[in-house]
N, C-alpha and C positions, 0 to 999 in steps of 0.2 A: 269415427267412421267405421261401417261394419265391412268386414273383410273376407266372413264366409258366411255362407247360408244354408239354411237345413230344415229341413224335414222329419216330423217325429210321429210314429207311424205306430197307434197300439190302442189295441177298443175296451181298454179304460182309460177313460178321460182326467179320473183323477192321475194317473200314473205323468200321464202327458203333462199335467198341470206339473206336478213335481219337477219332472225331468227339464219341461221349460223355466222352472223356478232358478232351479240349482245355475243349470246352464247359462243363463243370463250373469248369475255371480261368478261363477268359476272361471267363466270364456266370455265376458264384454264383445270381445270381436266376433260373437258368433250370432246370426239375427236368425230367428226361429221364421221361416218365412209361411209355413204352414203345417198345418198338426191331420191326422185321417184318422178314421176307426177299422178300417177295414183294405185289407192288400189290395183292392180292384180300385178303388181310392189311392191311396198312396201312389202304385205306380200313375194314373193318369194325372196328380200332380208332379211328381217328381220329372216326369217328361212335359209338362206344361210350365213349371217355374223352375227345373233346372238347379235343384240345390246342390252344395259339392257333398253336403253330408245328408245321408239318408238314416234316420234312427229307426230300425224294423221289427219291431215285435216278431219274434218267431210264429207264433200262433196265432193266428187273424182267421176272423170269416172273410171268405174270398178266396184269396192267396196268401200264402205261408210267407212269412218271410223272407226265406229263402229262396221262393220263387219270383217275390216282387224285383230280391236284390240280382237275379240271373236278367234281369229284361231292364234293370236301371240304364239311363244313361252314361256311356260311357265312364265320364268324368267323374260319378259323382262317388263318392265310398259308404260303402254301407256299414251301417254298425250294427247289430244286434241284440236286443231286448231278448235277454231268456230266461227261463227257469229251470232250464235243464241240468243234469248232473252233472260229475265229473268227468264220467267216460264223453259228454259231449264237451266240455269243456277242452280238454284234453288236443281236441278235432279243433276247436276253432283256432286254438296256440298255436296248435301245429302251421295251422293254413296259413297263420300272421295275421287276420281279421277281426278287429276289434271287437269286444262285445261287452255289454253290461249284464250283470247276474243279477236278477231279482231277489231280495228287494234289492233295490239299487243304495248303492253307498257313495260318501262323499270320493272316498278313499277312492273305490274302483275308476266315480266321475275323475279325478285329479290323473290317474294314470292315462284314461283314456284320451283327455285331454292332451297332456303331455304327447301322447303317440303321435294323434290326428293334428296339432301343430307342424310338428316334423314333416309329416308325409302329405298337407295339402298343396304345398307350393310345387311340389314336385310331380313329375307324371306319375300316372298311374301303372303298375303291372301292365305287361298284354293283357288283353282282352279275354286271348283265349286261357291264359295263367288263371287270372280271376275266375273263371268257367271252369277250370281244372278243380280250383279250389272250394269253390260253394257244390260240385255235382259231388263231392268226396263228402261234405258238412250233409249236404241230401241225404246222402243213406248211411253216414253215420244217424243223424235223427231219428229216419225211417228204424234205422234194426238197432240201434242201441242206447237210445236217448228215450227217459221218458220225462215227462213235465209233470209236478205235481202243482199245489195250489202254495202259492208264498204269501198269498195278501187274501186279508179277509173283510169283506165292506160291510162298512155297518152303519146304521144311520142315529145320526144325533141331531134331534130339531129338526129345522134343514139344510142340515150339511150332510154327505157321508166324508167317514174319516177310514181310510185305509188301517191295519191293525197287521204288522209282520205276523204270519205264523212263528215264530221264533218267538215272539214273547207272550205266547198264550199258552197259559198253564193247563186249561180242559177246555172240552167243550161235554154239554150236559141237555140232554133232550128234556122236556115239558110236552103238555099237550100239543099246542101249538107250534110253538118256537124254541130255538135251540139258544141255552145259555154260552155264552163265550168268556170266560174269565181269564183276568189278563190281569195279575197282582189285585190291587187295589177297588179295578173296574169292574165290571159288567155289562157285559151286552146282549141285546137278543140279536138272532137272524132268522131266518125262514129254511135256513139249510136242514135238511132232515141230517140225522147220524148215518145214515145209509149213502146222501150222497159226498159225504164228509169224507165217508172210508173208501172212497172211489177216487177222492181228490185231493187226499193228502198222504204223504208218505209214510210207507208201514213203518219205517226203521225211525220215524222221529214220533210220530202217534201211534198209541197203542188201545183198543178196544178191551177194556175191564170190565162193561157192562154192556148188556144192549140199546144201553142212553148216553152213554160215558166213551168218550175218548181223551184220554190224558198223554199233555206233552213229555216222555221218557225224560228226557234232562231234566225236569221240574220234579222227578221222587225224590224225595230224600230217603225216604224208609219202608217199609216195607212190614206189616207188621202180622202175626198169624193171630185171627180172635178162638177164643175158645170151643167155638164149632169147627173149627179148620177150616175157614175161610182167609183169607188176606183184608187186610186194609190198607188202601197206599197212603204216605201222609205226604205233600206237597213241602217243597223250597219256600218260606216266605209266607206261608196260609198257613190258620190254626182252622184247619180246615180236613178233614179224610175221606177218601172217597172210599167207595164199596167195590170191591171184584167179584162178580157174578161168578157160579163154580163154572161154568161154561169157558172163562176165562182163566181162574185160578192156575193152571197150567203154565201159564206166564211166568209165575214167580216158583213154582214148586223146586228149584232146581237153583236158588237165588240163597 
């Protein structure tokens, strides 16, 4: 018999598909009673089916997460889908509000679990405490939280398969379409390198060419060729890429 219910609220479908995966194994007692892509959605089920758990992607078209979780039903507890940093992360500890960090992990599901066990049976915070707590997560977000991109979609046959940025060594522009390598693999996408360095983060991807974006943790070496250039050599690839003198700068100091 299922003993809570919930809602899972994020406009990618594959992410939802995951997070109902895991959850159906880690939490049996927990029945997925309906999934949204978008916050104007989410909340008009979450008031129509009533689930005790609300899973909110912070960033939706419509309404934000955090605005769908200020208008939930009293009873119900919101959890948060983010990809936000540590200064955000920081804000939701504080507040005591659960949340999962993109990508999402087994590890993080098994805590969170563990929490929302504890705390369904029991009431919830006032009303106006929880309103204390998510208008404080508001504009933490607002002024010091930024989201970068954690997952990269790509399509195989027909499936697309999700791809952690975390395990992508570069990304490399062509005419068309943008190379994605990932150890062993390859993928194309349609991402241009322009909107790549909009949407991922400076301090993990770094721009060595105007086609080339390479993941920092994946250099191994660093090497100066005989014009005074650089060449980076990759963790794992017998493989080196070029740094444009535009870039060079990167390593001068290295």
């Amino acid at each position: 018999m299922k003993l809570f219910r919930a809602l899972i609220a994020d406009d990618e479908a594959a992410l939802r598909g995951f997070l109902k995966r895991r959850l159906e194994i880690l939490w049996p007692e927990m029945s997925i009673l309906c999934e949204a892509s978008n916050g104007l959605d989410a909340l008009e089920l979450a008031h129509s089916q009533h689930p005790d758990v609300a899973f909110l992607d912070i960033k939706m078209p419509g309404l934000s997460g955090i605005e769908v979780a200020q208008k939930l039903p009293e009873r119900c507890l919101p959890v948060f889908i983010t990809a936000f940093d540590k200064f955000a992360i920081e804000a939701f500890e504080a507040g005591g509000v659960d949340y999962l960090l993109k990508p999402v992990s087994d590890s993080r599901l098994e805590k969170m679990v563990a929490r929302l066990k504890t705390r369904l049976p029991n009431p919830l915070p006032a009303i106006q405490q929880l309103d204390e707590i998510l208008a404080k997560l508001s504009l933490t977000v607002q002024s010091g939280g930024r989201e970068y991109l954690q997952w990269i979609k790509v399509g195989q046959k027909d499936k697309i398969r999700l791809v952690s940025v975390q395990e992508i060594d570069y990304f490399k522009a062509t005419d068309k379409y943008t190379t994605v390598r990932s150890g062993a693999e390859a993928f194309l996408i349609k991402k241009s390198i322009k909107e790549l360095i909009d949407e991922l983060s400076p301090d993990q991807f770094w721009q060595i060419h105007r086609a080339t974006l390479v993941n920092v943790s994946r250099i191994e070496m660093v090497k100066r060729t005989l014009t005074g250039g650089y060449n980076v050599h990759l963790s794992g690839l017998n493989e080196t890429l070029s740094v444009s003198r535009a870039f060079s700068h990167l390593f001068r100091q290295m």
